[in-house]
NUPAFI-126847 format. One record per residue (C-alpha): residue number from 1; x, y, z. Coordinates in pm, 1 decimal, decimal comma. Layout:
+-----+----------+----------+----------+
:   n :        u :        v :        w :
+-----+----------+----------+----------+
: NUM :        X :        Y :        Z :
...
+-----+----------+----------+----------+
//
This chain:
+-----+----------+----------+----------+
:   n :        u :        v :        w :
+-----+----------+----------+----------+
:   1 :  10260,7 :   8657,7 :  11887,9 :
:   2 :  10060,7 :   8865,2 :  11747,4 :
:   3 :  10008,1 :   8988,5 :  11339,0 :
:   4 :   9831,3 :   9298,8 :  11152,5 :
:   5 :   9629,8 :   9242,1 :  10868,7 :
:   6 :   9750,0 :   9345,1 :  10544,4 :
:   7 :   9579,1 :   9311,7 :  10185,9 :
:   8 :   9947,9 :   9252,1 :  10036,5 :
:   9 :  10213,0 :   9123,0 :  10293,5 :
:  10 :  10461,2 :   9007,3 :  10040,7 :
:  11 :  10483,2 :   9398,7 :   9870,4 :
:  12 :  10503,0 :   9508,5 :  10230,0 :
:  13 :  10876,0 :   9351,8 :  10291,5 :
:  14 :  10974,0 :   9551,6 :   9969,0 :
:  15 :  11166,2 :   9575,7 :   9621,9 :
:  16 :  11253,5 :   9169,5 :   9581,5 :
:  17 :  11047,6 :   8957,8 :   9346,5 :
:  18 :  11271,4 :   8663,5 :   9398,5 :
:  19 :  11078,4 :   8312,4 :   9388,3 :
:  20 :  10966,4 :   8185,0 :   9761,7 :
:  21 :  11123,3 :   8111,9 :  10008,7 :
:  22 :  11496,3 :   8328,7 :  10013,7 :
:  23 :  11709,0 :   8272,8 :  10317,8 :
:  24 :  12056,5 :   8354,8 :  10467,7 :
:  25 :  12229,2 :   8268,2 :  10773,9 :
:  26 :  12474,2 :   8458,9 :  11040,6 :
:  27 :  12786,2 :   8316,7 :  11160,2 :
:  28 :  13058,0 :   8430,0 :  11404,4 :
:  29 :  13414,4 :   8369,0 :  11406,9 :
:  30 :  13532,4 :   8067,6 :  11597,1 :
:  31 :  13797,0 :   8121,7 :  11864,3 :
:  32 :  13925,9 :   7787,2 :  11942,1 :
:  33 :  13972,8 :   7456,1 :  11756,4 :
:  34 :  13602,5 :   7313,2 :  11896,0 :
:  35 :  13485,3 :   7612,0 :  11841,6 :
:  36 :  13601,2 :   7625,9 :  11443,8 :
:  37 :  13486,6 :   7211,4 :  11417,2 :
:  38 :  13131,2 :   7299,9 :  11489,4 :
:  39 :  13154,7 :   7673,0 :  11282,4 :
:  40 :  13223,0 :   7386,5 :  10993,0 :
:  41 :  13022,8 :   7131,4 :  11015,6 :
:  42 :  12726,1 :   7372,7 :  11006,2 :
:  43 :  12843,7 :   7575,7 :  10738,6 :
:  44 :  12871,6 :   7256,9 :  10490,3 :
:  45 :  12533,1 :   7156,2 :  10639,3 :
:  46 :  12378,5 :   7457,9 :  10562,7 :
:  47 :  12570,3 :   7525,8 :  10270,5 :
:  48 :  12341,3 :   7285,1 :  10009,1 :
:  49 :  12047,3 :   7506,2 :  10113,9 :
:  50 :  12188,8 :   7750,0 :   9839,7 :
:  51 :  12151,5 :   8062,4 :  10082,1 :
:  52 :  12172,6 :   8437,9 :   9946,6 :
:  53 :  12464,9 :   8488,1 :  10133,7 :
:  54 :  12603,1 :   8370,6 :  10450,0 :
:  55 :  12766,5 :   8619,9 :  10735,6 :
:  56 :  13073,1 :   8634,5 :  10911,5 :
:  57 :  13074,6 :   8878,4 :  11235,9 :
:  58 :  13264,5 :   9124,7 :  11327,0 :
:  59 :  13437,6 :   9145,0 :  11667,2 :
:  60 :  13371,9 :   9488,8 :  11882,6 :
:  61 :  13614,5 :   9776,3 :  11754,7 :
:  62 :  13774,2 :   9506,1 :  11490,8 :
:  63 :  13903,2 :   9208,0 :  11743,2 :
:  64 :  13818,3 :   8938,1 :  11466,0 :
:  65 :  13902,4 :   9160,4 :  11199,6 :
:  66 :  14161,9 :   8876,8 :  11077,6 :
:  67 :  13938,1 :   8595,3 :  11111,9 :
:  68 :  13638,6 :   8735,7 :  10970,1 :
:  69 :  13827,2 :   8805,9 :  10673,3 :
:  70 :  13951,9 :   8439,1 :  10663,1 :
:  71 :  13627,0 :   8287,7 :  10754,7 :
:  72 :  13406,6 :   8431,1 :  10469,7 :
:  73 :  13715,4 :   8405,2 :  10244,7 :
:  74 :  13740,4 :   7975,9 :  10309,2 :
:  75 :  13333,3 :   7994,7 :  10283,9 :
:  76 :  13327,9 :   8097,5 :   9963,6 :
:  77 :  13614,2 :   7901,4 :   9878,3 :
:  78 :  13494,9 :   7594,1 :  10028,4 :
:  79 :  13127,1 :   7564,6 :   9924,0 :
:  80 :  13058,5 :   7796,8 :   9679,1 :
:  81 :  12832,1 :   7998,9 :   9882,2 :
:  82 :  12791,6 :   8409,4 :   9834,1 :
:  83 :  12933,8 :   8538,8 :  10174,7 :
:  84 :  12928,3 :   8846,4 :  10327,8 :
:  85 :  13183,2 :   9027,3 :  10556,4 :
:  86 :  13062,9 :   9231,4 :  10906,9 :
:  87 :  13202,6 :   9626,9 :  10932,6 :
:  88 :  13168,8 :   9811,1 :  11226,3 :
:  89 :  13326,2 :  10157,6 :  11282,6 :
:  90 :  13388,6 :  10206,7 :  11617,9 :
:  91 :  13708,4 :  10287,5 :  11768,9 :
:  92 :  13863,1 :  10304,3 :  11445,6 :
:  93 :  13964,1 :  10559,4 :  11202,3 :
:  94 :  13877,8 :  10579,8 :  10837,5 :
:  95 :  14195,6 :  10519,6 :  10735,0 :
:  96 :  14156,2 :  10191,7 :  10909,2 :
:  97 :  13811,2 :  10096,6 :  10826,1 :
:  98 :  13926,7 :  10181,6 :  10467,0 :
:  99 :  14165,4 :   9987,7 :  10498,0 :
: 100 :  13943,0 :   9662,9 :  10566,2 :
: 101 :  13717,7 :   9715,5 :  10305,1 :
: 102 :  14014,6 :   9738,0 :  10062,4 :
: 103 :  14102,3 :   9401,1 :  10219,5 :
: 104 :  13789,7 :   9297,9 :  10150,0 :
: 105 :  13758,7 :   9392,7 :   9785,7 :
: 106 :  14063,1 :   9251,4 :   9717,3 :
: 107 :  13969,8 :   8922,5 :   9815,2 :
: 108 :  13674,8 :   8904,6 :   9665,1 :
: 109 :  13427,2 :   8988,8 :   9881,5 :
: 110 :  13151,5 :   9186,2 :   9752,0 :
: 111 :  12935,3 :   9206,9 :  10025,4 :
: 112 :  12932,2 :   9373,7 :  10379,9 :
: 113 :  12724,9 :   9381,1 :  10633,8 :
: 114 :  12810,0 :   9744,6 :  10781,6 :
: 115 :  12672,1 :   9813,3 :  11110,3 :
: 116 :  12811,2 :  10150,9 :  11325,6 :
: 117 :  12890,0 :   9896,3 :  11634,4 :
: 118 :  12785,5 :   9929,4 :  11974,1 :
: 119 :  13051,9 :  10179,2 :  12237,5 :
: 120 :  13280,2 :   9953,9 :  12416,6 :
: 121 :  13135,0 :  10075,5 :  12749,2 :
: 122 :  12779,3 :   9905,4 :  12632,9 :
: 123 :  12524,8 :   9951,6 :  12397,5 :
: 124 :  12328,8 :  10191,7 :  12692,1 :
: 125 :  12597,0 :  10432,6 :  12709,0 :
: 126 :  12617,3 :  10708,0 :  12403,0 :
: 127 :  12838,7 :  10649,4 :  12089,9 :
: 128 :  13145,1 :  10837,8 :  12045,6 :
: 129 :  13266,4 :  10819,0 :  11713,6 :
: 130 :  13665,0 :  10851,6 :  11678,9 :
: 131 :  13785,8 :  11164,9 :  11618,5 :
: 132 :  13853,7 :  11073,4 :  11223,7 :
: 133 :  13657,0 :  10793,3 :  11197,9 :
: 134 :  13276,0 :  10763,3 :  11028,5 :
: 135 :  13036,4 :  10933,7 :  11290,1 :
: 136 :  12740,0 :  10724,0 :  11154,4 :
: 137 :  12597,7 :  10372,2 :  10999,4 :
: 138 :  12520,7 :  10597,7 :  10716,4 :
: 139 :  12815,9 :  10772,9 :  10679,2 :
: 140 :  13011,9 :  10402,1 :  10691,1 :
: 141 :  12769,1 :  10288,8 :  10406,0 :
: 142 :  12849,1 :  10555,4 :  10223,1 :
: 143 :  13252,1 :  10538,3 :  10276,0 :
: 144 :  13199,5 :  10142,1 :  10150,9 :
: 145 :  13058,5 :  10281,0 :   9833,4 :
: 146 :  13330,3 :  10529,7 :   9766,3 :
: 147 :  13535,6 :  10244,2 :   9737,8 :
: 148 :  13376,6 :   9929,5 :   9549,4 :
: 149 :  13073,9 :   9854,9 :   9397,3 :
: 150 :  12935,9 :   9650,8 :   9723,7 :
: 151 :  12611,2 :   9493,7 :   9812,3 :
: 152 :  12561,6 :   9631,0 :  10144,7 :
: 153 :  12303,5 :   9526,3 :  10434,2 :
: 154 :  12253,5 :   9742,9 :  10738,5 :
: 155 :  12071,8 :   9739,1 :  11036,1 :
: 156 :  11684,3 :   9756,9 :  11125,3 :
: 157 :  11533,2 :   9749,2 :  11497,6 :
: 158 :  11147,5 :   9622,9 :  11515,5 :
: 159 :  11175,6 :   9770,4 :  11889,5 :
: 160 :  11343,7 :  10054,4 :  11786,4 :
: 161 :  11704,9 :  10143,1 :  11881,5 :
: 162 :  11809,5 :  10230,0 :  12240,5 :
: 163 :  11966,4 :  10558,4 :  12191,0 :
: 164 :  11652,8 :  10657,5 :  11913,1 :
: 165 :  11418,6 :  10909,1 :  12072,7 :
: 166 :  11127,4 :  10826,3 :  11866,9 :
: 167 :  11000,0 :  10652,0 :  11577,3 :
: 168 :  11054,8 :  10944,2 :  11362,0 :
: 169 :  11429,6 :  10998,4 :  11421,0 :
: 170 :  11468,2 :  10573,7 :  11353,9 :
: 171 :  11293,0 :  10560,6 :  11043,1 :
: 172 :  11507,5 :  10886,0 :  10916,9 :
: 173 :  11802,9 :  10704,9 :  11021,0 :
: 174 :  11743,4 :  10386,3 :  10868,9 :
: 175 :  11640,9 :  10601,5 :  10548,4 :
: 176 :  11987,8 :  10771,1 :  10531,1 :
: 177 :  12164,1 :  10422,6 :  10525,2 :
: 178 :  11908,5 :  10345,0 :  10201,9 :
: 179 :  11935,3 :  10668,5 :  10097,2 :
: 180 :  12384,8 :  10641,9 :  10131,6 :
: 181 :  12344,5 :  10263,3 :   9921,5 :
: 182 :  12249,2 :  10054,4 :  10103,2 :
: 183 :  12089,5 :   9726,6 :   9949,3 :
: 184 :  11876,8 :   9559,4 :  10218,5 :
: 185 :  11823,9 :   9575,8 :  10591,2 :
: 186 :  11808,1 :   9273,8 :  10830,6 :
: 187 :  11652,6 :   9361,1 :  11161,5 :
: 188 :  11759,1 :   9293,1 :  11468,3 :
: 189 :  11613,3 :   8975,2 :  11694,4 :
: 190 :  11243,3 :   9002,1 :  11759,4 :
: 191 :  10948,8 :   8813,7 :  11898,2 :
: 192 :  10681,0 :   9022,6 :  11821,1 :
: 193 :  10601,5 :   9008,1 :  11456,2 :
: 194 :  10357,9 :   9292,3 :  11491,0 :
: 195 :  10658,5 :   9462,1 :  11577,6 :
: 196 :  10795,7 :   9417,6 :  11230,3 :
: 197 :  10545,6 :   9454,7 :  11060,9 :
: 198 :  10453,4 :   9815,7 :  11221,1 :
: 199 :  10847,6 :   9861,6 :  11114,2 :
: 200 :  10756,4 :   9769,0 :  10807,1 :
: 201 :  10435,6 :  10053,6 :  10817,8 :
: 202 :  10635,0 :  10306,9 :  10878,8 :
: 203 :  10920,4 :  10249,2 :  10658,0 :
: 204 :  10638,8 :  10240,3 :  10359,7 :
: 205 :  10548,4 :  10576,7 :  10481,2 :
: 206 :  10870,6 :  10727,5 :  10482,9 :
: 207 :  10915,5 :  10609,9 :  10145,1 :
: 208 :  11165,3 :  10310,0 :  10171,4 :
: 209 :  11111,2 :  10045,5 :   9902,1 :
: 210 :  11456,3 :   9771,2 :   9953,1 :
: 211 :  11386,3 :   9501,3 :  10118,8 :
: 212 :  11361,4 :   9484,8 :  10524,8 :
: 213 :  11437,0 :   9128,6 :  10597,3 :
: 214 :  11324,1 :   8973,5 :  10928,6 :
: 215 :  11605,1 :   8840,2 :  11136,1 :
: 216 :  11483,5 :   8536,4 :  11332,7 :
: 217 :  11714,1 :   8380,6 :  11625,1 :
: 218 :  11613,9 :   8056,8 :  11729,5 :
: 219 :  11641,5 :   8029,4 :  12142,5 :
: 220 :  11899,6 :   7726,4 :  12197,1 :
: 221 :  11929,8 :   7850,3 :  12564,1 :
: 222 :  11664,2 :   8129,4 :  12651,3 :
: 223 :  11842,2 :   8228,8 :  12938,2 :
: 224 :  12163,4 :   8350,9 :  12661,1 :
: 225 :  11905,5 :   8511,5 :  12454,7 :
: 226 :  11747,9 :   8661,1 :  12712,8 :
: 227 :  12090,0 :   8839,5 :  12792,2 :
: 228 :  12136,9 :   8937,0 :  12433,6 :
: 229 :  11821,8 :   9085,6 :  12434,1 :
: 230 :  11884,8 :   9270,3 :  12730,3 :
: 231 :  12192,0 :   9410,7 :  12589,5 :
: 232 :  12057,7 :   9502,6 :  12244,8 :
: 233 :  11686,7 :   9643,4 :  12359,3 :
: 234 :  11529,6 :   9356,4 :  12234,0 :
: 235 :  11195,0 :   9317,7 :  12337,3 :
: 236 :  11110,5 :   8970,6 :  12547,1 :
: 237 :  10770,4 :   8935,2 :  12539,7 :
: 238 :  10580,1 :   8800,8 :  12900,0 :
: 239 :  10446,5 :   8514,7 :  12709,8 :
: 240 :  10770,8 :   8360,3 :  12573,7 :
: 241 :  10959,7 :   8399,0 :  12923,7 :
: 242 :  10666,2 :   8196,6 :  13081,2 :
: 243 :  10694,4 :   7957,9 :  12794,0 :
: 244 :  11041,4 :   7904,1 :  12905,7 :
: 245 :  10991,0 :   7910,0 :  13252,3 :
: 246 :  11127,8 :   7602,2 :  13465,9 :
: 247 :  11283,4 :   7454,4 :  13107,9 :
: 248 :  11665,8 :   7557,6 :  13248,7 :
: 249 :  11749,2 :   7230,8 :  13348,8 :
: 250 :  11520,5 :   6985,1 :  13109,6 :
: 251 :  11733,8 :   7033,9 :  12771,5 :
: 252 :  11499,4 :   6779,9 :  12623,6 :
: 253 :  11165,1 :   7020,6 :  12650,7 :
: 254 :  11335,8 :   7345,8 :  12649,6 :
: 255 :  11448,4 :   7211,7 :  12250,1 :
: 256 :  11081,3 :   7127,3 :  12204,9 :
: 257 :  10931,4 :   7441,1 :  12334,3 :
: 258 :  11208,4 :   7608,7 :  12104,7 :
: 259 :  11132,8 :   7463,0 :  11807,9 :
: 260 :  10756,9 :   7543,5 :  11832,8 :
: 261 :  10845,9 :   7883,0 :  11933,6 :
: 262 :  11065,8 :   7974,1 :  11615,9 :
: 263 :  10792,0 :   7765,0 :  11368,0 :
: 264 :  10489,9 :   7953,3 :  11503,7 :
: 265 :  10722,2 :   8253,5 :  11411,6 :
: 266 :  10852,7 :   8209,6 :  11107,1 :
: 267 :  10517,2 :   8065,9 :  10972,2 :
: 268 :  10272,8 :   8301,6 :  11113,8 :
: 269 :  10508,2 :   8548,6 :  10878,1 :
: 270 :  10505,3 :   8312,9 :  10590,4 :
: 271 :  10091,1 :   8355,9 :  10605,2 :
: 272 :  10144,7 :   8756,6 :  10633,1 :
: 273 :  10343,7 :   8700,1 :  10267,7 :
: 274 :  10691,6 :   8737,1 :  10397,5 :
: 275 :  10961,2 :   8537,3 :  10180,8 :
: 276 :  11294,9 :   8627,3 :  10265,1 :
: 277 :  11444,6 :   8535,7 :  10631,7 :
: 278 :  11771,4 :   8615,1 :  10765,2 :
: 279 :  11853,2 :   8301,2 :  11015,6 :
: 280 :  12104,8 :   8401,6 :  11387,4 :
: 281 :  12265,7 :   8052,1 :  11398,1 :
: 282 :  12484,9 :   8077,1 :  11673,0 :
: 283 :  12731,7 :   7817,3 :  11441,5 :
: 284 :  12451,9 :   7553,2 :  11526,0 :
: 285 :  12241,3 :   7470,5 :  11205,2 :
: 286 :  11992,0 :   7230,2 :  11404,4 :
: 287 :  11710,4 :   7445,5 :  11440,2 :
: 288 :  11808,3 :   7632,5 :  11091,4 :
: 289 :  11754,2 :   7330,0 :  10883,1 :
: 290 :  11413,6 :   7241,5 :  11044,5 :
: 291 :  11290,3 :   7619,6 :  10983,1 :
: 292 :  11431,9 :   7596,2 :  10625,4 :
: 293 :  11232,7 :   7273,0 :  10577,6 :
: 294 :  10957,9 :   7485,3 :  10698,8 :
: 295 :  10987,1 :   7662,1 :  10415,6 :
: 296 :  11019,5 :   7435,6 :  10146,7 :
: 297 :  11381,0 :   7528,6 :  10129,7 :
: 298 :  11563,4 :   7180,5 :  10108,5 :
: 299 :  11938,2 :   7081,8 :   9963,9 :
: 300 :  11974,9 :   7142,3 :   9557,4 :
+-----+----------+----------+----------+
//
């Protein structure tokens, strides 16, 4: 990994003066009764960590609309913690997409992660947006707004979007979703941290000033993040693969190699003056609580 020397890291990640260390964790909805068991038993483990928030995901063109809804609704419920609803709007009208965020408001839910959602053909092919739905990310945030006073969190992407051109037509999008109300940005699964903080650079430049919080994924199976990666445009640097290489059927070293990997990470940005993380669980909390230790983030 590699890092760029700053004077001031910590001003670099922008707009929160929150004490050290801040984190929040991603979830997605369980489909089956195992499935829900283990979505639980992290969720109260992580819970006494006394996140920012905690995410729910949002299924492609709505599928877990329902259970998202319930999910973050019993985790608030259930341990006290803020938590924070997915949006997409693909494949949906604004009528409908209205419609959830009404849901959401009306049970309480004050936060959203809205993201414009990937084309059900795959995130290489180009985005269609329904003929009455919200064409944009942007245009989403700014529908949330028109209904509820909302702390919203888009998207940020350290190796820039896919279907972005260049730099300069990223950073103006990610600008617009600031610019529409948006609160914070979490970025996308990276590697690299030179990649986020050059993300970083050229956000300062453009004149963003909310916070861009790294989004760190710790690899329980590199060969599923590898395919993730692959599907989103994350970058998978030569060095990590090799790292990994030969580990596919020794569980035992492959957790060990995993652990250093995510550690090296999330430190090396700790020293760069980063303080707020944004954790991809996976529903496993393993690997979260030893970063969070990391951190001096332990159980109130």
């Amino acid at each position: 990994m590699t890092a760029i020397p700053s004077e001031n890291r910590a001003s670099r990640q922008f707009g929160d003066s929150r004490p050290p260390h801040q984190v929040s964790f991603e979830f997605f909805p369980p489909k089956t009764d195992a499935m829900e068991e283990r979505f639980w038993d992290s969720v109260h483990k992580l819970a006494p960590l006394n996140p920012r928030f905690v995410s729910v995901t949002y299924g492609a063109g709505g599928s877990t609309r329902e259970r998202t809804l319930r999910m973050v609704s019993q985790v608030k419920s259930t341990t006290g913690v803020d938590a924070a609803a997915h949006l997409t709007c693909v494949g949906a009208s604004r009528d409908e997409v209205d419609a959830v965020v009404r849901g959401y408001k009306e049970a309480g839910i004050t936060r959203i992660v809205a993201l414009r959602g990937d084309p059900a053909e795959g995130i290489g092919q180009p985005f269609v947006p329904h003929p009455e739905g919200y064409t944009s990310a942007a245009d989403l945030v700014a529908g949330i707004t028109r209904i509820g006073d909302f702390d919203i969190s888009v998207a940020a992407y350290p190796d820039k979007h896919p279907q972005s051109p260049d730099w300069d037509t990223e950073i103006a999008n990610l600008k617009r979703k600031f610019d529409a109300g948006a609160t914070r940005a979490i970025t996308q699964m990276f590697f690299d941290n030179g990649d986020y903080f050059r993300l970083l650079d050229r956000a300062q430049k453009a004149g963003i000033t909310q916070p861009i919080v790294p989004g760190i994924q710790p690899i329980h199976s590199f060969k599923q993040i590898s395919s993730f990666a692959a599907k989103n445009g994350a970058k998978v640097p030569r060095w990590l693969a090799e790292r990994f290489d030969g580990l596919d059927e020794d569980p035992e070293t492959h957790a060990l190699v995993a652990s250093a990997v995510a550690a090296e990470q999330v430190l090396e940005l700790v020293d760069e003056g980063i303080t707020e993380f944004h954790f991809f669980t996976l529903n496993r909390s393993n690997f979260v609580l030893a970063l969070a230790r990391l951190l001096g983030v332990r159980p109130d």
